[in-house]
N, C-alpha and C positions, 0 to 999 in steps of 0.2 A: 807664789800664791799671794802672800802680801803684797802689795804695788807701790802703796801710797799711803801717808799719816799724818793725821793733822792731830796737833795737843791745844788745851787750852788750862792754863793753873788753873784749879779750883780744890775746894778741900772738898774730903767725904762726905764732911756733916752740911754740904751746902746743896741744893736741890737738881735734880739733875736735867738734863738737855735733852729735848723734844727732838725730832729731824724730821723734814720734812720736803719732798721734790719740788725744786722749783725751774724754772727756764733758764736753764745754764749751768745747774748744779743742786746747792741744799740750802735751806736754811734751818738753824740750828736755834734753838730760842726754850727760856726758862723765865719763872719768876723766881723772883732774891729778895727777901726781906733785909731790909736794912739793920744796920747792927746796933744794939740799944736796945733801950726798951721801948719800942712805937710798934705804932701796926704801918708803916709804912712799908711799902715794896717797888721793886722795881722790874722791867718786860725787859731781860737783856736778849740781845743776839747779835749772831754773825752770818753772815753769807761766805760760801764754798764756789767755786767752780768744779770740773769734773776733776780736776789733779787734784781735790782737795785743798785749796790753795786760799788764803784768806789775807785781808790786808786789815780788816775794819771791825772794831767792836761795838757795838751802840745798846743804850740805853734808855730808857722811856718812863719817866713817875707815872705810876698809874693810882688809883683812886684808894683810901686806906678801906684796909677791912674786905678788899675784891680780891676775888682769887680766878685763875684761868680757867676757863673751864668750855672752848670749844678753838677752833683754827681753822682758818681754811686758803688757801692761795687763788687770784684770780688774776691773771695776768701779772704784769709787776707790781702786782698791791696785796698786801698779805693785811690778813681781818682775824682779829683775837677778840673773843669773847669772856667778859669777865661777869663772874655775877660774887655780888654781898651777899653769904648765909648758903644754907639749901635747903629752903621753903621751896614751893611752887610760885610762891607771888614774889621773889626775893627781887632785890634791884638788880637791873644788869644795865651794861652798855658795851660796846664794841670800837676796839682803836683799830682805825684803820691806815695803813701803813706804805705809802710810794717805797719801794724799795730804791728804786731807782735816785730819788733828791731826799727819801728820809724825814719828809713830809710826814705828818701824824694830823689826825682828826681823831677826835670823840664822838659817837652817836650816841644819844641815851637811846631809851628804848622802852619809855616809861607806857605803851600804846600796845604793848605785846601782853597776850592773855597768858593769867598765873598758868604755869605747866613745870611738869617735873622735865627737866630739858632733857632728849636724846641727842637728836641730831643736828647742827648747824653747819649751814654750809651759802656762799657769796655767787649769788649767779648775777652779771650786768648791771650791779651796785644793787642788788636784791639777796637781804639775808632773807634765808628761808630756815625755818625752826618746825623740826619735831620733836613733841613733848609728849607725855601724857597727864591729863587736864580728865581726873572725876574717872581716874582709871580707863579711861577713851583717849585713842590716840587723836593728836591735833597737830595739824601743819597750818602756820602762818607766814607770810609772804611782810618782807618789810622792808618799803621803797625809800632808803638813803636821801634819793631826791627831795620826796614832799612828806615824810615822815606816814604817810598812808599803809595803813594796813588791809589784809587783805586774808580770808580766813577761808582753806581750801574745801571745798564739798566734796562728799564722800567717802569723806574719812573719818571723822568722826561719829563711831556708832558702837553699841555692846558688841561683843562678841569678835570684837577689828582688833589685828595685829597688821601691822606696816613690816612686812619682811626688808624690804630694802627701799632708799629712796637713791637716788642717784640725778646728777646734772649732766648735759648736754652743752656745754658752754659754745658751741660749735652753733648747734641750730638752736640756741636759747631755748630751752626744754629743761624739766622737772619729771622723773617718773618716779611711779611711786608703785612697788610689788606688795598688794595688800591679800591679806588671807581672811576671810570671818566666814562664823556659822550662824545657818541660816534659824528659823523657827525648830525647824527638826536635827538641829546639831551637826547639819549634814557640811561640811567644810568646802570653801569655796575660794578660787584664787583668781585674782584680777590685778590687770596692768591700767596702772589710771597714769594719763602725761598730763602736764599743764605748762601754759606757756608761761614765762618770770613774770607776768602779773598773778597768774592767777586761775586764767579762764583755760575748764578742762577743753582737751584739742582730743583724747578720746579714750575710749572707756571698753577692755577685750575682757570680759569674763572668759577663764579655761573650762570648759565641760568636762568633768569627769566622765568617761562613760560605765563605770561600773562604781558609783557613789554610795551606795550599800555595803560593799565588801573593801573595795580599798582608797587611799584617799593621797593627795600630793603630801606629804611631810615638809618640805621646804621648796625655796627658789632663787637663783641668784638671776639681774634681767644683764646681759648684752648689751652694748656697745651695738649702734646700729652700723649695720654693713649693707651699701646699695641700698639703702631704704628697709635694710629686712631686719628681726631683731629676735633674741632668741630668751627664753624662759629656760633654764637647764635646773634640775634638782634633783633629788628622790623620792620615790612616792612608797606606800609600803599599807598593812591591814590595816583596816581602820579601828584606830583603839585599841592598838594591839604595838609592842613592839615587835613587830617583824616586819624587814623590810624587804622589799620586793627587785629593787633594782632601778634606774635612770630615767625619766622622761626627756623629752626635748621637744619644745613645744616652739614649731616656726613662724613666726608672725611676719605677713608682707605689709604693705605701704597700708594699704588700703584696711590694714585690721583684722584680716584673714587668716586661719591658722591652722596649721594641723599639729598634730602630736605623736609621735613616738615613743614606745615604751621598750625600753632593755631590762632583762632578766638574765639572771646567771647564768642559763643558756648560750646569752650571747657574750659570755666574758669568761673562754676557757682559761686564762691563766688569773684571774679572782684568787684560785689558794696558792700562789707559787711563794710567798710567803712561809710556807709551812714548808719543813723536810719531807722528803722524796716519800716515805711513810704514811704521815700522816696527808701529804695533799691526795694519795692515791685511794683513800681510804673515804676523806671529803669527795672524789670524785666522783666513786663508787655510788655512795650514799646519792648523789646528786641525779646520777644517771637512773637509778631506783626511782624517784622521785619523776622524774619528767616520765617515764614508761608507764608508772600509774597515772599521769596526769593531772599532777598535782603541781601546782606553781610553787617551786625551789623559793626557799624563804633564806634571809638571811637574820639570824635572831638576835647579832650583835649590833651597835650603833654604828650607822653606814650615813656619812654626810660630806656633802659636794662642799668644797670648801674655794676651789679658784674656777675659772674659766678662764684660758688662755687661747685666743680668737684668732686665726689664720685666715688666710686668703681662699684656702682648699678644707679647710676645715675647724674642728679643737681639740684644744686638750684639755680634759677634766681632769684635775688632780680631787679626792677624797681622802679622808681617814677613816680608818675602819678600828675601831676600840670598844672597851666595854666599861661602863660605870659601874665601878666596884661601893659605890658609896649608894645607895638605896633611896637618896634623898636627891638624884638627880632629877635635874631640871628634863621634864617632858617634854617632847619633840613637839608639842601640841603648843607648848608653852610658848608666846612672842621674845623673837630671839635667842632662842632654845640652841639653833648653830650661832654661836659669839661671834665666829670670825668675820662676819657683817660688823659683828657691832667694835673689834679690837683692831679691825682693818676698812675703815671705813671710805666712803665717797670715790668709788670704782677702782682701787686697788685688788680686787679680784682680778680685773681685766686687765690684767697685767703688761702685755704684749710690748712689745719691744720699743722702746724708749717713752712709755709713759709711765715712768718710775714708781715712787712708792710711798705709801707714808707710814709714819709710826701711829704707837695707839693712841685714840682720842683721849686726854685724860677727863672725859666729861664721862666718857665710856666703862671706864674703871676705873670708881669711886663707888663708895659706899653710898651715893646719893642715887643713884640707878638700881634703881627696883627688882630689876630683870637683869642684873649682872650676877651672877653664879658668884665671883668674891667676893659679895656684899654680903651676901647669909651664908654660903656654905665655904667655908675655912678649912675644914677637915675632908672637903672632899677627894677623891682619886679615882684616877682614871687609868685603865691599860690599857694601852694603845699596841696593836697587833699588826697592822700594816698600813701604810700610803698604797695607796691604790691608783691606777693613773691609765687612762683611756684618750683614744683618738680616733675620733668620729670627723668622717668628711661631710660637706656638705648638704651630699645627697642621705645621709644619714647613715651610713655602712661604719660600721667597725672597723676599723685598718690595723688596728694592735690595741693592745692591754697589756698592763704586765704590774708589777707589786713589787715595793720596797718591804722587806721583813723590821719591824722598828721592834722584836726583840723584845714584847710585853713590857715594853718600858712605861713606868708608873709616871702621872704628872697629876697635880692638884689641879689643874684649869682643863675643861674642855674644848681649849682653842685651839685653834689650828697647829699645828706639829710641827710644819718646816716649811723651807721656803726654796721655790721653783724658779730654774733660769732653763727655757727650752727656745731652743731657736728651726724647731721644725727637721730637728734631726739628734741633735744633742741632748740630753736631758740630765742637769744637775739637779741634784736638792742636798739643801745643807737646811741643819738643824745644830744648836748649844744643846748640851748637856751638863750644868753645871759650869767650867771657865773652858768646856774642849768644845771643836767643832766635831760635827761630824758629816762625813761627805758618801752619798750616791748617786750613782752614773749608770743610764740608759743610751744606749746610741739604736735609734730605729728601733725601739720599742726593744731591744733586748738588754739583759740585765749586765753589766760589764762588771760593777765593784759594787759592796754597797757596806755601809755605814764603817767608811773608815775614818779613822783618828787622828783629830791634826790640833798639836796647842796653838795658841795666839801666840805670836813672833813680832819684835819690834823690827823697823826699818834699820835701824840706828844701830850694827855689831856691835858696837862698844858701853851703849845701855842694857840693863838687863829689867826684865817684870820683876819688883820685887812680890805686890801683890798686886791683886785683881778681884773687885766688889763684886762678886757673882750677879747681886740683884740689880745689876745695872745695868747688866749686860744687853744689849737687844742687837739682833740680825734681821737684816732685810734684803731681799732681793735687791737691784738697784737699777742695772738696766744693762741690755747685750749680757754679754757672760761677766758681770762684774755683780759682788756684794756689798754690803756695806754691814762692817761692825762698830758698833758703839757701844762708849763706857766709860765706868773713871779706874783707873791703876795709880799704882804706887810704885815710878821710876826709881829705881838705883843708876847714879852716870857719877863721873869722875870731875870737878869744877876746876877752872883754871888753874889753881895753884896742886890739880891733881891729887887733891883728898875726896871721899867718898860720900855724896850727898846724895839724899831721896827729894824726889818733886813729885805733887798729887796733881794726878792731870785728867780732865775730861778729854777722852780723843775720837778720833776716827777713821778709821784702819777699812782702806779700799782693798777688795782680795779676788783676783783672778782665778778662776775654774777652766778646767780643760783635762775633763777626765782621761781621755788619747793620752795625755802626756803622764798619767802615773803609773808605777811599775810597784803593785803590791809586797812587803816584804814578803819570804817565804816564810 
């Protein structure tokens, strides 16, 4: 299960290491304040190949009193954004980085309008920045080249949430999934694209056709396929928590689009989560409900969290949980589903070898408005099941089926676990504390689910002595492989064969292949 390990010294109290996919492997990168008393720091990193394998550490002075606060990779050039303070008008600039000769530039970036920053991201030597500027979202376009900025239309206005922005670095494209309410509060969802200048290429408002009674809740946008591109979310009452069940909205070349709506109806195994008892009992209830002819509601939070995109069709992964804390953030609310905002720049669209990234740290921080960490500390969540569907092409349901996650409590309402499906297989692993824990679908049925496995060193003759739980983070990675990261505290034996501990940042690649485990009895 374990494969591969890569260490790096560092102590506890030192800051911990970002990961992030790059063209050939990972790069791994932190800021380090220097030791003394200065506000000096430094951008350190390493690059990875797929074995985990490193030769090279590098290091970068960056400017005093900046701190990191966005990332993004474009071909072999990796772009850090640093900003002084968190004002809306705070200084920033951006180092930008040849991976390749290790090359560094500076951009200021003194031409960019004051904004509380969300999202950044490097299309074609164009940073692009969403912020919100006077509680109105604002996207600016800013060309490397001639220092020209460029401030996008249509986005900023009252009542405007930006659900996702995503790049195209392919066909040089910029979309942007926006939500806002109109004069009469009536909620509205539109796909706007623009080319890396700037200038909208075009504009699909979604019709709701019953906008009085129920309304889209979220949307994540697709990765285009053949020219086509898809809207996938939940729609549910309006102004109501209860939700209704799936949309998928298919958009062709030309802007054209139809819509699909799924309802509990069309996902008999929705309660298979629950014992034999109780799902028979949800059943019951459910088949009452459609004979009166009354649309089956689901009153718990029900939210589309990946899109995993095929040739023949997808696979939606969801959570399905409940907010035991009363002060949760409303689905209404901009970025209400986090996992946009804790997995950003198309890491939903996961699909086979276009890896992963970790979290934005510009994303959570107590400087984001609309980060549920930032005001609510005390919050919790029970989480009831993963939910996970596979809809073809033509729009058919092909299977459904549900992970039980066992009302398991968390303080975040981010996404729960992490998906490796190659169109037959379906793992998902999730931490709990310093364990993994492992479930397995093959063709939509249920094989094992949340079994228990510690963190294992490569090395027999080392042992974990401990393991910083808060450090821990998991990520899909790519094909049937993961990636764990974090700092431990080694016990090994040193050449004269006495007993010493080393504090190490590492990275532990971990192979899955449900077929091959044999549950204890």
């Amino acid at each position: 299960m374990f494969v591969e390990r890569f260490e790096y010294e560092t102590k506890y109290t030192e800051n911990d290491f970002m990961i992030m996919n790059r063209p050939g492997g990972l790069i791994a990168f932190r800021t380090q304040p220097e030791k003394g008393f200065n506000l000096r720091s430094r951008l350190q990193f390493f690059l990875t190949d797929y074995q985990l394998e490193s030769d090279k550490f590098s290091e970068i002075r960056i400017r005093d009193s900046f701190e990191l606060t966005g990332y993004d990779m474009e071909g072999d050039y990796f772009y850090v954004l640093f900003q002084k303070g968190s004002s809306a008008n705070s200084e920033r600039y951006i180092v930008e980085i040849n991976l390749q000769t290790e090359e560094t530039k500076e951009i200021s970036l003194e031409y960019i309008h004051a904004m509380d920053m969300q999202e950044f991201f490097v299309l074609n030597r164009k940073a692009v920045f969403l912020g919100i500027s006077e509680m109105r979202p604002l996207v600016q376009i800013f060309n490397m080249e001639d220092n020209d900025v460029f401030t996008v239309q249509g986005v900023y206005s009252k009542d405007t949430n930006v659900l996702q922005m995503r790049k195209d670095s392919e066909l040089g494209l910029i979309d942007l999934l926006v939500s806002k309410r109109d004069r009469l509060k009536i909620k509205q969802m539109s796909v706007l694209s623009f080319d890396e200048y700037g200038s909208k290429i075009r504009e699909i408002n979604l019709e709701n056709p019953n906008p009085r009674e129920n309304e889209f809740t979220e949307g994540i946008l697709s990765p285009f396929y053949n020219y086509q591109q898809n809207v996938i979310g939940t729609y549910g009452r309006k102004r109501r928590e209860a939700y209704l069940g799936i949309y998928i909205a298919d958009i062709n070349e030309f802007g054209e689009y139809d819509i699909n709506y799924y309802t509990l109806e069309d996902f008999p195994n929705f309660y298979n989560y629950l014992s034999e008892r109780h799902r028979e009992r949800k059943l019951k209830q459910l088949e009452r409900r459609i004979k009166r002819e009354k649309d089956p509601v689901i009153s718990d939070i029900f939210t589309t969290r990946e899109i995993i995109p095929f040739r023949d069709g997808f696979l939606i992964y969801n959570d399905h949980f409940n907010a035991t804390n009363t002060r949760y953030i409303p689905r209404d609310g901009v970025y209400a589903n986090d996992a946009y905002r804790f997995y950003p720049r198309g890491s939903f669209f996961q699909g086979p070898g276009l890896g992963f990234h970790s979290r934005n740290p510009m994303l959570n921080s107590n400087r984001d408005p609309y980060n549920s960490l930032a005001w609510q500390q005390n919050g919790s969540y029970k989480f009831l099941s993963s939910y996970f569907i596979f809809i073809n092409r033509e729009g058919q349901v092909i299977w459904d089926n549900a992970f039980s996650l066992a009302n398991k409590n968390r303080f975040s309402p981010g996404k729960f676990g992490e998906v490796a499906f190659d169109g037959e297989k379906l793992h998902y692993m999730y931490l709990e504390g310093n364990l993994l824990h492992l479930s397995y679908m093959k063709n939509g049925e249920v094989v094992f689910e949340n079994q228990e496995f510690e963190i294992e060193l490569i090395n027999d003759n080392e042992r974990i002595r401990d393991t910083r739980e808060s450090s821990l983070s998991l990520s899909w990675w790519y094909s049937d492989y993961y990636l764990l990261s974090g700092k431990q505290r080694i016990r090994f034996l040193n050449d004269q064969g006495k007993e010493e501990n080393r504090d190490v940042f590492f990275l532990t690649k971990i192979k899955v292949d449900g077929d091959l485990f044999v549950p204890e009895e």
